[in-house]
N, C-alpha and C positions, 0 to 999 in steps of 0.2 A: 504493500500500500504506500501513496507517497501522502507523506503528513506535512503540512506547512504550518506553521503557529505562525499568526498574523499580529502585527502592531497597529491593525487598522479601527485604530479607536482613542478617545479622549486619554485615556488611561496612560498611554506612553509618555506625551506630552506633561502629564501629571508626575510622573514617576523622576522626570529630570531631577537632579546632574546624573542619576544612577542610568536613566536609559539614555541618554546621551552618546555611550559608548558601545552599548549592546543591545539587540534585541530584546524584549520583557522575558522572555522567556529561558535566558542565558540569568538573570537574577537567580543568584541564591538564598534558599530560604528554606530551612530546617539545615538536612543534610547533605542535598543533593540542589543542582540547580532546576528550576519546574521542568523545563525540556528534559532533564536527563529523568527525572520521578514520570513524566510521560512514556518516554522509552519504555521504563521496568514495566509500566502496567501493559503498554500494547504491544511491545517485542521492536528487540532493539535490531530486526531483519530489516526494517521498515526503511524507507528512505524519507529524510528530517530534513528539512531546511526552513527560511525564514523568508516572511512575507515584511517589509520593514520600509522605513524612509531610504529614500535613494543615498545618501550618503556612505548609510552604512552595507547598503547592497553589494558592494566590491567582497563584502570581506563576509558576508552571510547571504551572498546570494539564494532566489527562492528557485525549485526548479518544480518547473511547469509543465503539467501534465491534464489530458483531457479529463480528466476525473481524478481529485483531489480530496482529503482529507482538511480540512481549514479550521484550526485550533485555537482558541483567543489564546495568546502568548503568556495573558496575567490571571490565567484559572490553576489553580491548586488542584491535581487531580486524585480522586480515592478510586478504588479498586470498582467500586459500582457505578460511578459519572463515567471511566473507563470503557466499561463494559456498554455503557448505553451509547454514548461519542461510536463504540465501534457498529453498532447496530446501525449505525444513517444508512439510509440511501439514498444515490444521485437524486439531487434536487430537495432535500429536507434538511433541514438546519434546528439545532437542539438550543431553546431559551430559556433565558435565566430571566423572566420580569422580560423587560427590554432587552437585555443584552444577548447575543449573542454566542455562545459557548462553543459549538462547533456547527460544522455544514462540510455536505458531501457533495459536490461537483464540480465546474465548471471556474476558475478566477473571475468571471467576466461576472456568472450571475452572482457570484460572490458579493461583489464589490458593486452591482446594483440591486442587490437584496431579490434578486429574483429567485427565493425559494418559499417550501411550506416547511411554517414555522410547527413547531412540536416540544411542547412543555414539560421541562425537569419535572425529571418522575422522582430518582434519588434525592437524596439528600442535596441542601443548596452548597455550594464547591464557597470554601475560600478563596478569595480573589484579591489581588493587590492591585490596588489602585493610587495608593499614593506612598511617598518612601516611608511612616512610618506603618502602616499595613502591614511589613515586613517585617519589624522587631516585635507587632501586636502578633505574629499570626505562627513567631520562630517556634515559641515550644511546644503548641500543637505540630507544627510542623516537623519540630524532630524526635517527637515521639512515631508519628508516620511512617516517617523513614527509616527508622530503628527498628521498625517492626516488619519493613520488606526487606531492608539490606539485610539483618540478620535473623531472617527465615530460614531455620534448617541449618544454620551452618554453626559451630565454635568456636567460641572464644578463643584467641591464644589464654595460657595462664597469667594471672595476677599476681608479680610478685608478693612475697611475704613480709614486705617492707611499706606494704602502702598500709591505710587502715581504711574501710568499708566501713561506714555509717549506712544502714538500709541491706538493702536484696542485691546478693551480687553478682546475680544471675541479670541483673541490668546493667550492668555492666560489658561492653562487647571491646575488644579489642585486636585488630586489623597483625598482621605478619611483618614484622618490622620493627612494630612501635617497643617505645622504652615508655614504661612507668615505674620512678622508685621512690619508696618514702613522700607520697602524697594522699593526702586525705581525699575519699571520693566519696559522697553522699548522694545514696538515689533515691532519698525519700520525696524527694520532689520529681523524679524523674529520671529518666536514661543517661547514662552517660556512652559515649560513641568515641573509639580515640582511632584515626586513621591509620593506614598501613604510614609505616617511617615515620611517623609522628613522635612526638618525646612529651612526657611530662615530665619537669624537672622535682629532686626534692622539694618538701616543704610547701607544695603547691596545695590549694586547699580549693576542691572543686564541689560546686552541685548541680544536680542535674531539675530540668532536660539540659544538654550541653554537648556538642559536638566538636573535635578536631579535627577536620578534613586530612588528606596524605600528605606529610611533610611539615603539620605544624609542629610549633615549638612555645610549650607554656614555661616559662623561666621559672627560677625558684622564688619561693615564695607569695606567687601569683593569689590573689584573691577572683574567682570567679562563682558569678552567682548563677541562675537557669536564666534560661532561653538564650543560651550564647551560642553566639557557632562562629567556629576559626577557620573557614577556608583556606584554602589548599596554599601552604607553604606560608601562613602566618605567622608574626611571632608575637607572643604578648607577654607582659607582665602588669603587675600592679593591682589595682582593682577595677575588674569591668562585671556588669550586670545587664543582661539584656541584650547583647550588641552582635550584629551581625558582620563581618567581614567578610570580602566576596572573595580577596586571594590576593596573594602576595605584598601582604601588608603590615605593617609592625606598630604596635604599640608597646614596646620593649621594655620600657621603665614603669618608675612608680605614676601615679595619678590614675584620677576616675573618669571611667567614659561609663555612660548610663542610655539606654533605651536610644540606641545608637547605630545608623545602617551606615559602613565605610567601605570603601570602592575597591580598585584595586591599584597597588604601585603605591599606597599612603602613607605615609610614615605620622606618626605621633610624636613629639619630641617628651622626652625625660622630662617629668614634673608637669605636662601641660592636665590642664583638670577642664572638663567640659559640664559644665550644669546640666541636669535633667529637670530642675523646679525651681519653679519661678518664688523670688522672695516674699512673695505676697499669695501666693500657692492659687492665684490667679490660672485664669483656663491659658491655654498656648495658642498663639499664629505662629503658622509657618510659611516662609515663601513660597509661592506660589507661582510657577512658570505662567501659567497659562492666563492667569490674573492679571499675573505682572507686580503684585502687592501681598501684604500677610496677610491669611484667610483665619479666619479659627478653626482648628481642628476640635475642639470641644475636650483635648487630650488635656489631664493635668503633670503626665510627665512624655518627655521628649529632649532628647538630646541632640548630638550633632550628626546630620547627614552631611556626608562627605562625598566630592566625586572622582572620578579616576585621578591617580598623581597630583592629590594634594597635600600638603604637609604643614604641619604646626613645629614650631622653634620650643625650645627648652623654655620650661615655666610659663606655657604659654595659657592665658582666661578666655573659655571661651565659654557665651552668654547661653543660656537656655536655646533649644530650639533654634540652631546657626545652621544656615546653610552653607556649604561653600561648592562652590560648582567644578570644576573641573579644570586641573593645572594651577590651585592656589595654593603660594605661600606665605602663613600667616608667622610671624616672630617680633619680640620686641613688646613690650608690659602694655595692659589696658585692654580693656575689650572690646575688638573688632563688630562692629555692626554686624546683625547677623541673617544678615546674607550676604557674602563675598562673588562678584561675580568669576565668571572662569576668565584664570591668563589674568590673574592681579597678584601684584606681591607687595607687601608692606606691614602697617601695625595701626591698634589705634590711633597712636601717638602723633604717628611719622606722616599717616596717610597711605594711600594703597596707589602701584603705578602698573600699568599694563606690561605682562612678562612679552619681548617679542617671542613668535613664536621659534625662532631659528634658537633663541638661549630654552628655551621650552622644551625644543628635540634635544638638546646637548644633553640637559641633565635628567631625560627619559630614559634615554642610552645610557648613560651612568648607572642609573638604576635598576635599571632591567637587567645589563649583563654581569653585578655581583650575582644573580639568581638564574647564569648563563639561557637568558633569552634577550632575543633582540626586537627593536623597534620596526617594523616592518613596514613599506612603500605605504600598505593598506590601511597601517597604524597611522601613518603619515598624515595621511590624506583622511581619515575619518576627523583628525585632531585640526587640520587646516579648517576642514569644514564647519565644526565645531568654535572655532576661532574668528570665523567671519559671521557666525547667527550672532552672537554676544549677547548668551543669553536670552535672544527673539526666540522663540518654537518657530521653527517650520515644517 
């Protein structure tokens, strides 16, 4: 079957800085990214690709076929929505209220709604619609995922150096990974540690909480549920709540709380990001699509980050900060929050546009201590990115 997750809807534009760089569907959230939790349920024979704004089509092209699979990119799927999405036939499409969930046919009729519409029988699908969606929806999420990735299969052992608080049968641990002398608690939840992954001593975890392959929790770390470390993270200090999509550090001490970070980010040693407001007042967050701060009606929210941005040592960041994509923020005081993308500076100092040619220098610096490189199609997504400034298009 060929399956396309499509971006054709309000919800990507909502989702900015985080979809800025990748199709919705490449978001991660629990354990696995939605597309890859899609594969598990309908079989990874299938041929996947992405239906998205033309920018990013170079590098996720859709491939096109007279009879298609068309999958909203921001649906969380269970084993039942699965099963009914694979039931379409040509020319019916499965609704959620208004939206759209899946449709079997044609791109054309697709995209001028020329099908019969057919009402969620299952359960209604979690769905992400805006960045914090994503930190509200992690520890259902990687309960989910815990529960198909480790169907049927074995734990490696648990050293006799860590201590279990809870069932340690929820505890699952990947071929590779190191855990020694760490507290894991799964009274709240699953704990998931990837293959090559490391928990350092003295680490003190709870669950639900996920390390994808290759993460690295330093010692001493404080982490609370609903975390997930994608693929090749590092952290330390105290985080609660926070998603990171991959290859991103928060290495040192300070608190990130209720917090979706991109990839390529670094956190600098002692920066502390708010999750609550002094007056425990409701939250706005920026709003792409607006243009201005909406209310969320959330009374916690921290900082959404987007691809290859970074905070300096000791650095305050306000409640609810957005920063968009290529920001670097250093230097005392708190940066207004929302930083647009391709600005560096401080409260203090003021913010100035990074060009993009010093922007490539030190992407490439970055990517290749973690031997990958910045690619043509990297290039050219971030050019493009560069010239919206912040507009949706």
């Amino acid at each position: 079957m060929n399956i396309i997750f499509s971006d054709n809807n309000d919800s990507r534009r909502r989702l900015l800085p985080l979809s800025y760089t990748r199709p919705m569907a490449c978001l991660r959230i629990g354990i696995s990214t939605i597309e890859e939790k899609w594969k598990q349920l309908l079989g990874e024979d299938n041929a996947y690709s992405h239906l998205t704004v033309p920018y990013l089509s170079t590098k996720y092209p859709a491939t096109i076929e007279d009879i298609s699979l068309i999958i909203s990119g921001n649906i969380l799927p269970t084993p039942r929505l699965a099963a009914e999405v694979g039931k379409l036939k040509p020319g019916e499409a499965l609704m959620n209220g208004n939206e759209t969930v899946a449709y079997c046919g044609s791109i054309e009729d697709f995209e001028s709604k020329k099908y019969a519409k057919q009402s969620l029988t299952s359960e209604e699908p979690d769905t992400v619609h805006a960045p914090y969606d994503i930190f509200l929806n992690n520890p259902a999420a990687i309960e989910a995922d815990f529960a198909r990735i480790t169907c049927g299969r074995r734990s490696q052992p648990l050293s006799s150096t860590c201590t279990v608080i809870g069932d340690k049968s929820r505890i699952f641990i990947e071929e590779g990974a190191v855990v020694e002398a760490a507290t894991l608690n799964t009274r709240g939840g699953c704990i998931y540690i990837g293959r090559d992954a490391e928990v350092m001593e003295g680490a003190c975890i709870r669950g639900p909480f996920a390390a994808c392959n290759g993460a690295i929790i330093r010692m001493g770390a404080k982490i609370y549920g609903g975390t997930t470390l994608g693929p090749y993270c590092k952290v330390g200090g105290e985080v609660d709540n926070v998603i990171m999509q991959g290859y991103s550090n928060k290495a040192h001490d300070g608190y990130l709380g209720n917090a979706v970070i991109g990839e390529w980010c670094n956190i600098g040693a002692g920066t502390n990001a708010s999750n609550l407001k002094n007056d425990y007042s409701p939250i706005r967050l920026w709003d792409y699509v607006e243009q201005r701060f909406v209310r969320t009606g959330l009374q916690f929210c921290g900082l959404i980050m987007g691809d290859h941005s970074k905070t300096g040592v000791n650095c305050m960041i306000n409640t609810a900060t957005v920063m968009g994509v290529g920001v670097n923020v250093h230097g005392t005081g708190f940066p207004r929050p929302f930083v647009q993308s391709f600005n560096e500076g401080s409260a203090n100092a003021g913010f100035n546009c990074i060009p993009l040619g010093t922007f490539y220098a030190i992407a490439e610096r970055v990517m290749a201590r973690r031997g990958k490189e910045l690619t043509q199609a990297d290039r050219d997504i971030y050019a493009a990115i560069y010239n919206i400034s912040d507009r949706y298009k």
